[in-house]
MARKE-786989 format. One line per 2 residues: number of its first residue (from 1); their letters; for each residue x, y, z of N, C-alpha, C, O. Coordinates in steps of 0.05 Angstrom, whole numbers. Example, Ala and Ser with C-alpha at 12.3 -4.5 7.8 and 13.67 -1.06 7.14 Angstrom:
<sites>
1> as> 264,-114,156,246,-90,156,264,-66,156,285,-66,169; 257,-45,142,273,-21,143,258,1,157,268,23,161 $
</sites>
This chain:
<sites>
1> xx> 121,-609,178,128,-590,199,151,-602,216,151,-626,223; 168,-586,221,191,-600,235,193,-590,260,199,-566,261 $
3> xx> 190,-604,284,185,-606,313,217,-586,332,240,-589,326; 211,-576,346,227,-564,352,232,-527,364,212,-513,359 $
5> xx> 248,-517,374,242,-490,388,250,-475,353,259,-490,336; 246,-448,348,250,-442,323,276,-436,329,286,-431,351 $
7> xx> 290,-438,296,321,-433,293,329,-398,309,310,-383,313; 354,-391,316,358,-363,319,354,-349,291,350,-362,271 $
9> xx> 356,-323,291,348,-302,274,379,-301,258,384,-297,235; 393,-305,275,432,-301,264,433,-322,249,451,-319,233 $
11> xx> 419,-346,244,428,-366,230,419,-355,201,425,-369,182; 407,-332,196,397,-325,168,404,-295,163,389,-282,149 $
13> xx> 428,-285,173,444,-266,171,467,-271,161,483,-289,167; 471,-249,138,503,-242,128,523,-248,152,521,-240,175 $
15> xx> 548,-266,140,560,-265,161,580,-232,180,592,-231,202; 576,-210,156,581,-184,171,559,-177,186,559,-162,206 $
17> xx> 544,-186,177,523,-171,195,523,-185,228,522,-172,249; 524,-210,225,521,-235,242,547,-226,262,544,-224,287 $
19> xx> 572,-220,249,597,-218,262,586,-186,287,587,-186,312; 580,-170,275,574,-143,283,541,-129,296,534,-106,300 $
21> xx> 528,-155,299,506,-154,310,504,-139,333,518,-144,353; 484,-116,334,479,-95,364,508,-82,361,505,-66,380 $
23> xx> 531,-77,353,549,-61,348,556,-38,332,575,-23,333; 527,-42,310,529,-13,290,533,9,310,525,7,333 $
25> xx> 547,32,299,560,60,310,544,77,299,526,89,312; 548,82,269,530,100,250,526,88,216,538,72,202 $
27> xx> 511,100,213,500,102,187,494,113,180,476,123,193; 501,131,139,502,144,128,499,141,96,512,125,83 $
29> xx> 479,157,87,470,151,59,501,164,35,506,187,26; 512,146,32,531,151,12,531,156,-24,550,164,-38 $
31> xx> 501,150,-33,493,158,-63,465,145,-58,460,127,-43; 447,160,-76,418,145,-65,423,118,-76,434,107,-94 $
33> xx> 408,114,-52,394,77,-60,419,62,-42,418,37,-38; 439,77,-32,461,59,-25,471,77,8,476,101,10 $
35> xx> 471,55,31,481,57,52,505,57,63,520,42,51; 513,66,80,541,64,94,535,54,129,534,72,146 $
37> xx> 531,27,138,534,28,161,563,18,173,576,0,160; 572,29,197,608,26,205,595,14,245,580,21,264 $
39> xx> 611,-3,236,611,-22,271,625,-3,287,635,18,280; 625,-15,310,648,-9,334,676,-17,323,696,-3,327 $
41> xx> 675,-38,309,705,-42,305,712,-37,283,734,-44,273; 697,-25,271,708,-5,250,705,-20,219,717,-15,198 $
43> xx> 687,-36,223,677,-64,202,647,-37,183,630,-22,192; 656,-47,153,633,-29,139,627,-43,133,637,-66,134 $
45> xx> 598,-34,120,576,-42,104,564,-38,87,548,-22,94; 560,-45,56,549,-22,54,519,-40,32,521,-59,16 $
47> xx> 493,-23,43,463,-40,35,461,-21,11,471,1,9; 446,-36,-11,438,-27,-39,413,-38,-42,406,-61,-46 $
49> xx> 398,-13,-39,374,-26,-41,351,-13,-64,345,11,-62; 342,-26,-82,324,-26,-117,290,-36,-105,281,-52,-89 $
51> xx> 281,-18,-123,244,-24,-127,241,-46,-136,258,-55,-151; 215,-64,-128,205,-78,-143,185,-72,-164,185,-50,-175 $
53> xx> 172,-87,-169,144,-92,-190,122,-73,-162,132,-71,-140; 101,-64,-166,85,-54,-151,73,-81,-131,71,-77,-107 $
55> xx> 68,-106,-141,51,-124,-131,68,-144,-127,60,-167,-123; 103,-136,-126,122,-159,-121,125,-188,-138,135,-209,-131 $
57> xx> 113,-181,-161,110,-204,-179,138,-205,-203,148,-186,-216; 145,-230,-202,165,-233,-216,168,-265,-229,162,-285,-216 $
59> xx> 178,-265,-256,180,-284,-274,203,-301,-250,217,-295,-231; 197,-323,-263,220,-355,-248,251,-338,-262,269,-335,-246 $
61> xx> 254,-331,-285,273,-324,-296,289,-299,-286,313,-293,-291; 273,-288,-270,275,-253,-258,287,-261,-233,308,-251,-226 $
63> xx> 275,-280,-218,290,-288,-192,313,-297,-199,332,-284,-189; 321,-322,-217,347,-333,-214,370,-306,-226,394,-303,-222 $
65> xx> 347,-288,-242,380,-262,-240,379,-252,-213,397,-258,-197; 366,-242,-208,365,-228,-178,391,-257,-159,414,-253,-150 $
67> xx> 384,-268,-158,397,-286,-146,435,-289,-143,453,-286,-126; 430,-296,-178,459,-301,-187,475,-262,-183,498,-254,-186 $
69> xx> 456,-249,-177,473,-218,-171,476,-230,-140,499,-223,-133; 469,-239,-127,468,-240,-94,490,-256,-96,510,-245,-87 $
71> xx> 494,-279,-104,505,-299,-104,538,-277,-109,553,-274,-91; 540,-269,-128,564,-253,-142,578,-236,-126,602,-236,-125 $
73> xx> 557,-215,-108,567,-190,-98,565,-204,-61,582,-202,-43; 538,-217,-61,538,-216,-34,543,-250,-15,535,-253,8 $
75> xx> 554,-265,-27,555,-286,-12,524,-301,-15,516,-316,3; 509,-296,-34,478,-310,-35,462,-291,-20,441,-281,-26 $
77> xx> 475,-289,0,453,-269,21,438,-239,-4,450,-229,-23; 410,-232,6,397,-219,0,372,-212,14,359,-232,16 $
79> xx> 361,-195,25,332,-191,23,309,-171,25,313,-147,21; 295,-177,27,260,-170,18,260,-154,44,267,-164,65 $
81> xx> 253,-130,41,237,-112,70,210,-110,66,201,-114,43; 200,-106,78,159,-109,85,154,-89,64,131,-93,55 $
83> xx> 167,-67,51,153,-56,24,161,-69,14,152,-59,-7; 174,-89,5,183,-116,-16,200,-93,-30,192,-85,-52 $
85> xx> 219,-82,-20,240,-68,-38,270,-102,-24,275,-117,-5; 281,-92,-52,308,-114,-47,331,-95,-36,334,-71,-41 $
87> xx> 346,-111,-21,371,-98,-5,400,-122,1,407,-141,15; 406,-109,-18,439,-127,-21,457,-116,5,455,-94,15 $
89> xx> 476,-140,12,501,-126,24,526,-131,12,528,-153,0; 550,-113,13,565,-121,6,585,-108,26,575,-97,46 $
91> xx> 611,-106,23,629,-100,35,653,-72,30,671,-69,47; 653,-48,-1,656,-36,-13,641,-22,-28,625,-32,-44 $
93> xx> 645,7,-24,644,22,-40,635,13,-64,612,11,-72; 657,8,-77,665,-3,-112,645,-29,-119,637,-33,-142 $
95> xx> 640,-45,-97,615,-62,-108,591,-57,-108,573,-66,-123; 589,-34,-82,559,-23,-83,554,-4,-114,534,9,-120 $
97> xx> 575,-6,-127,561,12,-150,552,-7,-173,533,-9,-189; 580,-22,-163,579,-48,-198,552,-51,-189,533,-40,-198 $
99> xx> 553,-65,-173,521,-77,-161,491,-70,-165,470,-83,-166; 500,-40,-168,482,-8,-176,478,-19,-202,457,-30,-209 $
101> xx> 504,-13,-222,499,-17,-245,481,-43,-260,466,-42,-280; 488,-63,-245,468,-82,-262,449,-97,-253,442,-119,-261 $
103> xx> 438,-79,-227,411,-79,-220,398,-62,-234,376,-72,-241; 401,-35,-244,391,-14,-266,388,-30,-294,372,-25,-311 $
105> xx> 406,-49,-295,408,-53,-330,391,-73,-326,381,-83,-347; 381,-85,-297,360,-111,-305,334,-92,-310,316,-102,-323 $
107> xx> 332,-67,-299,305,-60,-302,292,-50,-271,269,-42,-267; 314,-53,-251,305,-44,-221,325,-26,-214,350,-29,-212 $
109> xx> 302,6,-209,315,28,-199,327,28,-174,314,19,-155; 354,39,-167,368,41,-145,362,60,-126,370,81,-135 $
111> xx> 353,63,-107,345,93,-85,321,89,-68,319,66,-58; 308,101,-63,280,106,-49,292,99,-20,292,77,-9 $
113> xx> 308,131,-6,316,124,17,316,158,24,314,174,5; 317,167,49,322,201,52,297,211,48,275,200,53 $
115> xx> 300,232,37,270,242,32,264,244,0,263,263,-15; 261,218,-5,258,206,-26,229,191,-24,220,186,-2 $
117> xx> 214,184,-48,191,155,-43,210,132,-39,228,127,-54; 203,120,-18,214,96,-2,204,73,-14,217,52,-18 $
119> xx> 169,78,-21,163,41,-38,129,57,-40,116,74,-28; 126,33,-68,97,45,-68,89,13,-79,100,4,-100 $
121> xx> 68,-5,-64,74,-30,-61,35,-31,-63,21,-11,-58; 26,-54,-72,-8,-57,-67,-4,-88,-64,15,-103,-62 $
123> xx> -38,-92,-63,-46,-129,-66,-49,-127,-90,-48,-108,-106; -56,-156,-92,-58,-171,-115,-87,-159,-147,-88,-160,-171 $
125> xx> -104,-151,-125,-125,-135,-130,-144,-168,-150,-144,-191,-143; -158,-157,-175,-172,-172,-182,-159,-197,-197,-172,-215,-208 $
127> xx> -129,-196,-195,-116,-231,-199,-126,-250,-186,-130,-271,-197; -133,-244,-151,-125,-259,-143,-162,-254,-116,-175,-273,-109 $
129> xx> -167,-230,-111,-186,-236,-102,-221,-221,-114,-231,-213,-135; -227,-224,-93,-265,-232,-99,-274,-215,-90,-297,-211,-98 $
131> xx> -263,-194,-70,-273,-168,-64,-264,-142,-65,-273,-121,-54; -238,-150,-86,-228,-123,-98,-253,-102,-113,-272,-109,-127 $
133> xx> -248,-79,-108,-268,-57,-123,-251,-43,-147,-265,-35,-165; -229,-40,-150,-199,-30,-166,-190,-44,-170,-195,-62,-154 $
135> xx> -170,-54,-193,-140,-58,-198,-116,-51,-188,-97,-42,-200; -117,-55,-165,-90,-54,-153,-68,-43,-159,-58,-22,-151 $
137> xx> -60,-60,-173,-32,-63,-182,-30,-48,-209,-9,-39,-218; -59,-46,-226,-55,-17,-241,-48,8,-227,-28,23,-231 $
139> xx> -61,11,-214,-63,33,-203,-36,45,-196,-23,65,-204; -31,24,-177,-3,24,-167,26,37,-193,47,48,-188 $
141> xx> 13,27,-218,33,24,-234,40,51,-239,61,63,-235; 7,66,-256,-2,90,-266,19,114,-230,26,138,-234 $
143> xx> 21,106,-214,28,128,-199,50,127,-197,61,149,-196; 67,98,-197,95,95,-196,114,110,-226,136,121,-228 $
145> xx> 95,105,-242,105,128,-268,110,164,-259,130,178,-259; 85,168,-251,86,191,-244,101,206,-221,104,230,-219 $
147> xx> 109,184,-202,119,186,-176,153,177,-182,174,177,-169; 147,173,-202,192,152,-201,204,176,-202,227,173,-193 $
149> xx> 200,203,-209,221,226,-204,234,227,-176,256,235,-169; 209,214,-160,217,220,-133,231,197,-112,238,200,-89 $
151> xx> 232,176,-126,250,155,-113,282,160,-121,298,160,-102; 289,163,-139,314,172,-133,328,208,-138,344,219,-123 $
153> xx> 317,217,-161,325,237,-169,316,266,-155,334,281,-149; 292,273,-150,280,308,-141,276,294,-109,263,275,-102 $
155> xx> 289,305,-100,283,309,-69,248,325,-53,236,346,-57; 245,305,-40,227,312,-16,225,315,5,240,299,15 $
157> xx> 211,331,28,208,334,60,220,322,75,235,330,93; 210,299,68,208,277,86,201,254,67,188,254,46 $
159> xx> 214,230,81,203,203,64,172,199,65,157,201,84; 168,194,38,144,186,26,136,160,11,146,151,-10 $
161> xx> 113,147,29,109,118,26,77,123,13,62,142,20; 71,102,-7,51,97,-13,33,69,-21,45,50,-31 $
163> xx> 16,68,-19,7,39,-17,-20,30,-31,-38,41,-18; -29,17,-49,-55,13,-56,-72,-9,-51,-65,-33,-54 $
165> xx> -89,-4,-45,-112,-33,-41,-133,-34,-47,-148,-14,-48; -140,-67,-56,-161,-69,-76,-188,-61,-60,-207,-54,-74 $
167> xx> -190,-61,-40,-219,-59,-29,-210,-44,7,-189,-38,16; -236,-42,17,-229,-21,41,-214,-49,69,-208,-41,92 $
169> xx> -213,-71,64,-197,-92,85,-165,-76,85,-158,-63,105; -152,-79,68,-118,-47,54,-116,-72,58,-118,-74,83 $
171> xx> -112,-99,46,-87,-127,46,-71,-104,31,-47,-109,35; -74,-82,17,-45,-78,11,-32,-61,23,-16,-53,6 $
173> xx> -27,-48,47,-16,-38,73,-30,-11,70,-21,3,89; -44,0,58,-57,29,68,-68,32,91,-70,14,108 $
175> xx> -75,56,94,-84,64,120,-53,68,137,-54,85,155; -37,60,135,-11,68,149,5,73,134,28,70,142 $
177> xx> 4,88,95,22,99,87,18,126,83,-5,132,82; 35,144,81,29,176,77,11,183,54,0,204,57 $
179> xx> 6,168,30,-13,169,8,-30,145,5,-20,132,-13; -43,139,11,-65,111,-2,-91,104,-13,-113,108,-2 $
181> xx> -85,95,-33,-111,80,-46,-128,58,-45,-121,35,-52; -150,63,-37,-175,38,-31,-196,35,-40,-215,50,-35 $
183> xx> -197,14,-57,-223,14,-72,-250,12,-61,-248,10,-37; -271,11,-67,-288,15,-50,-314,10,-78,-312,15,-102 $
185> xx> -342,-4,-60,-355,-16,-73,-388,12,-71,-396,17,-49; -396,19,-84,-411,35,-76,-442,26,-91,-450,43,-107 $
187> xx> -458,4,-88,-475,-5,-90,-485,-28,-64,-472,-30,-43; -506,-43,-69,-514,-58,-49,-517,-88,-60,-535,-90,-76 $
189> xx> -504,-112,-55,-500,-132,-74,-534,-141,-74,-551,-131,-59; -537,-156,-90,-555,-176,-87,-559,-207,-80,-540,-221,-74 $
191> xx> -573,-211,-81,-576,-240,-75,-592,-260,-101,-614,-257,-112; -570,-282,-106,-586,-293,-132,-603,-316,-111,-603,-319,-87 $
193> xx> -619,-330,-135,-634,-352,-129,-607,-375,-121,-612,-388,-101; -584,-379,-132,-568,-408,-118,-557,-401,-99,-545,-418,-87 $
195> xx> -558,-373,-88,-547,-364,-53,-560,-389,-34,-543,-396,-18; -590,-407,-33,-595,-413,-27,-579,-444,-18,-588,-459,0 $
197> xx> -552,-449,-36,-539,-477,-32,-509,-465,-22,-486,-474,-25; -522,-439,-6,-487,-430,9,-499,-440,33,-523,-446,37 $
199> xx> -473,-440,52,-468,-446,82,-490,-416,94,-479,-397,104; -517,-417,91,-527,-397,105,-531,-380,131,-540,-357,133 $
201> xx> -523,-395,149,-513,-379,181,-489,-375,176,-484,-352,183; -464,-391,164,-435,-376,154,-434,-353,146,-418,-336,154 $
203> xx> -453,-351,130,-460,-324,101,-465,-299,122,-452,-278,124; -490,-308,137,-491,-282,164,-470,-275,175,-465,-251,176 $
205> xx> -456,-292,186,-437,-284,200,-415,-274,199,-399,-270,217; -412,-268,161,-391,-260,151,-399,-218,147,-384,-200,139 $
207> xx> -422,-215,154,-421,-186,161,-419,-174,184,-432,-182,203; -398,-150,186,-391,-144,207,-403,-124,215,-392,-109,232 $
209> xx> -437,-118,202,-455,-95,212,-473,-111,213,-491,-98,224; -482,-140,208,-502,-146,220,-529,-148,196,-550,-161,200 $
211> xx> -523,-130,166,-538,-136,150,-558,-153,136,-580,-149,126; -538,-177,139,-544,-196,124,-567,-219,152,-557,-225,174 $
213> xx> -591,-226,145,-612,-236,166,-626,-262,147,-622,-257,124; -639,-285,151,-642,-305,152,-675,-302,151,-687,-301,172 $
215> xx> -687,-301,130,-714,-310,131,-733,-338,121,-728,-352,101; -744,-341,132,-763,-368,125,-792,-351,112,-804,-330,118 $
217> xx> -794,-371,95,-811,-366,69,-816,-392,59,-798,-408,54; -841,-398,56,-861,-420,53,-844,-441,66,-843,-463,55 $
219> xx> -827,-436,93,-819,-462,107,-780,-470,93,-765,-489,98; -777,-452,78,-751,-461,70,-737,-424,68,-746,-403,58 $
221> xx> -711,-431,82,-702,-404,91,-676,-391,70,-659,-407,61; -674,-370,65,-672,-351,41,-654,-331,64,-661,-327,87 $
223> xx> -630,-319,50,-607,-303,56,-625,-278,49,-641,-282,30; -626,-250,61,-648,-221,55,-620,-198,68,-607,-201,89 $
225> xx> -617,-178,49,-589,-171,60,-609,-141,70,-621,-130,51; -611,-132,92,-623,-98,95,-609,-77,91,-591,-67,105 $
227> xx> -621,-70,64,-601,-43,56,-598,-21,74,-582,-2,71; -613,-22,90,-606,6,107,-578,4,129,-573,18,149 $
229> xx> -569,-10,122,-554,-27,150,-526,-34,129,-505,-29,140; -524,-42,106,-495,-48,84,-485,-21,86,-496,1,86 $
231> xx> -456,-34,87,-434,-14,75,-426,-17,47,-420,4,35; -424,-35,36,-415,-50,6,-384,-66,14,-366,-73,-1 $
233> xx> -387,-68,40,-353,-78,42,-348,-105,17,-328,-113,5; -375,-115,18,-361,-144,3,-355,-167,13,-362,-186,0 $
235> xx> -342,-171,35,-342,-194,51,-360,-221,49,-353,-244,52; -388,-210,42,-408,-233,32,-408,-249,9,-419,-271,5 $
237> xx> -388,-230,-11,-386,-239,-30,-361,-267,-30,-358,-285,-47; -347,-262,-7,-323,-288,-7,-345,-311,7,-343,-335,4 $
239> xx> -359,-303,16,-377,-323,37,-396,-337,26,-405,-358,37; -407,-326,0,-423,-346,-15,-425,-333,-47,-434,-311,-51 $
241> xx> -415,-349,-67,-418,-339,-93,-454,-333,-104,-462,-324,-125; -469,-343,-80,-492,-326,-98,-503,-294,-87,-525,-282,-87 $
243> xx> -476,-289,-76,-487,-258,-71,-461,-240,-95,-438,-248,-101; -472,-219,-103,-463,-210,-124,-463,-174,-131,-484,-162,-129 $
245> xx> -448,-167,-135,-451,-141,-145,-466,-142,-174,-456,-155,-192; -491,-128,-177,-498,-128,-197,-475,-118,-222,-465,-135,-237 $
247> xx> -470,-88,-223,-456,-75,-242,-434,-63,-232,-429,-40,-236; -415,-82,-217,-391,-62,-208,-375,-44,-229,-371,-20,-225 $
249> xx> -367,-56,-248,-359,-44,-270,-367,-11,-280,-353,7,-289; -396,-11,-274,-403,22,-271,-400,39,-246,-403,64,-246 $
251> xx> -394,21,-215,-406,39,-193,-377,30,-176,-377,35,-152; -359,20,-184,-339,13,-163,-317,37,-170,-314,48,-192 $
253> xx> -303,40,-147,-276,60,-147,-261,62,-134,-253,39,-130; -247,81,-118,-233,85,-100,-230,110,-88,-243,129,-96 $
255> xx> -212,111,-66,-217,131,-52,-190,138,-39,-177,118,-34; -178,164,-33,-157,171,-31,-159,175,-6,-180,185,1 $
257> xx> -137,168,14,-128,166,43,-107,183,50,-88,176,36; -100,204,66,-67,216,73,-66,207,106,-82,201,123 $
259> xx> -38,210,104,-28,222,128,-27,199,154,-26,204,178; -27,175,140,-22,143,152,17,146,150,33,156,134 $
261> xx> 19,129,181,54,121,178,51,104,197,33,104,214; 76,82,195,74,57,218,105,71,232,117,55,245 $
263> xx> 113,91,230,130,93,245,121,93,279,100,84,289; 144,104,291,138,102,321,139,136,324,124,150,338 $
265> xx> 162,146,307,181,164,320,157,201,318,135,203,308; 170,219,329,149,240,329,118,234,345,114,228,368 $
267> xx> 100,238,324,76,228,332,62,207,339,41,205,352; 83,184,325,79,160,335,58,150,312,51,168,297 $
269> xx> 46,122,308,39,118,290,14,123,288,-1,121,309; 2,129,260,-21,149,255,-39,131,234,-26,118,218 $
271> xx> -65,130,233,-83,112,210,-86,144,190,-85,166,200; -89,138,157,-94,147,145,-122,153,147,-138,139,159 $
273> xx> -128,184,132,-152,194,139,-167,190,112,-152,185,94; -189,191,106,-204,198,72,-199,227,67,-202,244,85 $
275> xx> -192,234,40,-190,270,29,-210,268,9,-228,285,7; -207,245,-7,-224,247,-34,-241,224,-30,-232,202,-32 $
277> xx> -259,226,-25,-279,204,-25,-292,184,-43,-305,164,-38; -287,193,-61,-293,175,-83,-277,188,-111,-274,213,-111 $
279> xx> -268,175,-131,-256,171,-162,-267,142,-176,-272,119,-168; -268,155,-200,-274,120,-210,-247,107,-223,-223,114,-224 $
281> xx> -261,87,-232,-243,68,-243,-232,76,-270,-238,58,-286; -218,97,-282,-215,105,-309,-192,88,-311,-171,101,-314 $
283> xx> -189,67,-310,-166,53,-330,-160,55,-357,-177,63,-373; -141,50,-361,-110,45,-345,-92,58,-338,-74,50,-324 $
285> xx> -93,84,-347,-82,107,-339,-92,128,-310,-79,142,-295; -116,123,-310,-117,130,-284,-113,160,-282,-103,170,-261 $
287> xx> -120,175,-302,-108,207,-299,-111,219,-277,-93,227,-262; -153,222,-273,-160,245,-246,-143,224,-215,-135,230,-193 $
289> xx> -144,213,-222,-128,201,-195,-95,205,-193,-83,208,-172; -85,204,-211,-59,209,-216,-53,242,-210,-36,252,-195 $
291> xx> -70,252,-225,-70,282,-219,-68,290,-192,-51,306,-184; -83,281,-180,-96,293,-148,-79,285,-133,-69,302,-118 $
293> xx> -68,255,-132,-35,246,-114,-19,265,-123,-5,274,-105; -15,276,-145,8,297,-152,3,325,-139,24,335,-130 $
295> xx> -16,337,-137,-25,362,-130,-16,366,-100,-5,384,-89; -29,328,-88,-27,335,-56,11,330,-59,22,349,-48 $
297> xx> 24,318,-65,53,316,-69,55,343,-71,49,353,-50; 60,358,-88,70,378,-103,63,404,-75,77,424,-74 $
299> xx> 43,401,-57,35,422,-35,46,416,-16,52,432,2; 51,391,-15,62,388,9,98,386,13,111,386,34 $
301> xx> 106,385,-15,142,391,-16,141,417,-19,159,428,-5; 125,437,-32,129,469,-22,125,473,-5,138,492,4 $
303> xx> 106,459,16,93,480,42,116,458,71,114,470,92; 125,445,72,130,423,87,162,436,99,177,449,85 $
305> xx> 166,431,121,191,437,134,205,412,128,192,391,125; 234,412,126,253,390,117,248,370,143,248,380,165 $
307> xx> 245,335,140,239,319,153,206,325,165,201,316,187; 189,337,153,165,337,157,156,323,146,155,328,122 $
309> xx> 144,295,156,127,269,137,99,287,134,96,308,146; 82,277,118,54,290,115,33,284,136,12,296,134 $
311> xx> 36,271,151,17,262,173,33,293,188,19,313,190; 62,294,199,70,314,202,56,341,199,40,354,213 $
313> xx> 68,345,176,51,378,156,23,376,171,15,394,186; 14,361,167,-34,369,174,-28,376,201,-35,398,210 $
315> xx> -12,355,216,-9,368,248,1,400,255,-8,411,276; 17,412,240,23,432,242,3,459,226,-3,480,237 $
317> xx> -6,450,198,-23,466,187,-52,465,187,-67,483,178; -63,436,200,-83,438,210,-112,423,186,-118,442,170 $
319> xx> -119,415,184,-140,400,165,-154,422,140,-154,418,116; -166,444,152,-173,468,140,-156,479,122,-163,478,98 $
321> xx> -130,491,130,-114,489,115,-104,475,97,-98,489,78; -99,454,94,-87,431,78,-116,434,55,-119,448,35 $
323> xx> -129,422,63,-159,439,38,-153,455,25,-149,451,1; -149,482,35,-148,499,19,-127,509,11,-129,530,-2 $
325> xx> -101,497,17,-75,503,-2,-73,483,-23,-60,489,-43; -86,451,-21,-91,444,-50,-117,444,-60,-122,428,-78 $
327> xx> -130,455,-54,-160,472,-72,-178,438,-76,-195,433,-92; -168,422,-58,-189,397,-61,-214,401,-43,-213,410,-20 $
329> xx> -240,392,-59,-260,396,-50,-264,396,-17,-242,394,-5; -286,397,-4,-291,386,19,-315,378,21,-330,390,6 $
331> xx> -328,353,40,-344,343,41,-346,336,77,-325,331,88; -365,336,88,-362,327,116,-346,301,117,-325,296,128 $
333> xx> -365,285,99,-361,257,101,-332,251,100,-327,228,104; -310,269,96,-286,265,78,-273,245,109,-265,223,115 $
335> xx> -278,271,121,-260,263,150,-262,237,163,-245,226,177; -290,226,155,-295,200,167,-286,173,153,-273,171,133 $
337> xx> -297,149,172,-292,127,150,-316,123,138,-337,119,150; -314,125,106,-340,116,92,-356,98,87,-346,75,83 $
339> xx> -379,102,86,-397,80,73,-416,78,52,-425,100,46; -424,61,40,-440,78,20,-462,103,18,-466,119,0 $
341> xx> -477,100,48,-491,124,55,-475,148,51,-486,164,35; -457,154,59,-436,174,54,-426,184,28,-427,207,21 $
343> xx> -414,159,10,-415,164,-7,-434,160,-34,-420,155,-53; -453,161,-37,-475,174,-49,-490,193,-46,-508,198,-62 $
345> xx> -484,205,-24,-488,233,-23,-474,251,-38,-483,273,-47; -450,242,-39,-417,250,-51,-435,248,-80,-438,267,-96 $
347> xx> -441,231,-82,-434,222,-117,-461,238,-127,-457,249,-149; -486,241,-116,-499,251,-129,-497,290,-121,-517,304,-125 $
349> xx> -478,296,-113,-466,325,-114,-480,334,-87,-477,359,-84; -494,323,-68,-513,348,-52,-488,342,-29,-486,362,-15 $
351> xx> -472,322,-21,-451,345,-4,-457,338,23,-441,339,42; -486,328,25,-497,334,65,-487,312,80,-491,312,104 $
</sites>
């Protein structure tokens, strides 16, 4: 660690940008995927910015091209925005296209800007952790197929962001995108016999309802989780490997979210709500889930006023409505945040 106040923010800026800092005038989308901003002094810009991988994952080999394009067009400079989309600068017209061109030929689409899909980004899902309920980054994939018409080519409302996550914590930014996916555990774990050589008051204290209680039995004390009191969040399961989902593989899924944005502007920023309460895990294609993001897409670019985001649209048409112009079920529970009480009511059809 190196001692010291942190560097300025300009020291890791293009030097146009650096030169023209707090001086942009305007900015204007000149071909998708590609920007036009013009200073006070009359200095252009122009940003090009391409999709990643859903889960931002990339070969050692994939970076050093990405690179040697930065290196070529932009002085090295390049970077990463919080949907992990890439954004070059350069200084022309004529390079923002070359630039176009063989970012396309590596395999990364140019656009998702206007009322376009802007990024559809997840976690790591079951690579990487222990309380994913989904595949992530499948998921992610199966929609980005279905959804790439709309990053650069067929126009939409309003920009449309989407996000998937392996379990209901959203590490992969849901809950604040206009569409999102969250897996969700819909059973009650158990407890094996070697739970007994975990950190056991840790293990308690890793539920945030209080479930999980501490009993003594013939003088030596045993982890007892009270099912009436679990959500299935999972959390216990990072806290001690002898707590366990019996059969996730048959009872885990996910659950569809609208009408989340981290903007400021209009309404200001909004948490995504539940519509569909539960889908399963049909990998790898993912159809009934793929389907139903398209349906609510497809109602909401007919019914939507131009620059109406979807958190937007429900505000104007109202929750009731939105139901029943895409003919998706309803459930009380929809509106809330779920739990497994909730949803097993769902799943075994009675609805209450």
């Amino acid at each position: 660690m190196v001692d010291g106040p942190p560097r300025p923010v300009a020291n890791f800026l293009p030097p146009v940008i650096r030169e023209n800092y707090g001086q942009w005038a305007s900015h204007s989308l000149v071909a998708p995927g590609i920007m036009e901003h013009v200073s006070k002094t009359g200095k252009k810009v122009y940003t090009v910015r391409a999709a990643d991988p859903p889960n931002g994952r990339y070969s050692t080999g994939t970076i050093r091209k990405i690179s040697a394009l930065a290196r070529k067009y932009c002085g090295g400079y390049m970077r990463y925005t919080q949907a992990v989309n890439m954004e070059f600068f350069v200084d022309s017209p004529e390079k923002a296209q070359e630039l176009k061109r063989e970012l396309e030929a590596l395999g990364f689409p140019v656009g998702g800007w206007g009322g376009h899909l802007w990024n559809l980004t997840s976690c790591a899902g079951f690579l990487h952790c222990a309380l994913a309920a989904t595949d992530a980054p499948s998921v992610a994939q199966a929609l980005g197929n279905a959804m790439f018409k709309y990053y650069r080519d067929e126009e939409l409302p309003a920009k449309l962001s989407m996000a998937v996550s392996g379990c209901p914590s959203s590490c992969g930014g849901s809950f604040l995108t206009d569409i999102s996916i969250s897996g969700i555990h819909t059973e009650i774990p158990i407890v094996l016999p070697s739970a007994k050589a975990c950190d056991l008051q840790g293990t308690t204290q890793s539920c945030p309802v209080g479930a999980i209680q501490l009993e003594t039995v013939d003088g030596e004390r045993h982890i007892a989780i009270r099912k009436k009191l679990c959500i299935g969040c999972g959390l216990c399961l990072a806290a001690c490997s002898g707590i366990v989902f019996e059969t996730p593989e048959k009872t885990d899924g996910h659950v569809i979210e609208i009408g989340g944005k981290a903007s400021v502007s209009r309404t200001g920023t909004t948490m995504g709500r539940v519509v569909v309460p539960f889908l399963p895990n049909d990998a790898p294609h993912y159809p009934v889930t793929v389907k139903t993001v398209e349906r609510i897409v497809d109602t909401w670019k007919k019914d939507a006023k131009k620059g109406e985001r979807i958190a937007d649209w429900i505000d104007r048409i109202g929750w009731e409505k939105f139901y029943r112009k895409t003919k998706l079920p309803f459930y009380e529970q929809s509106m809330e945040t779920l739990d497994i009480r909730g949803i097993m009511t769902i799943k075994d059809s009675s609805g209450r």
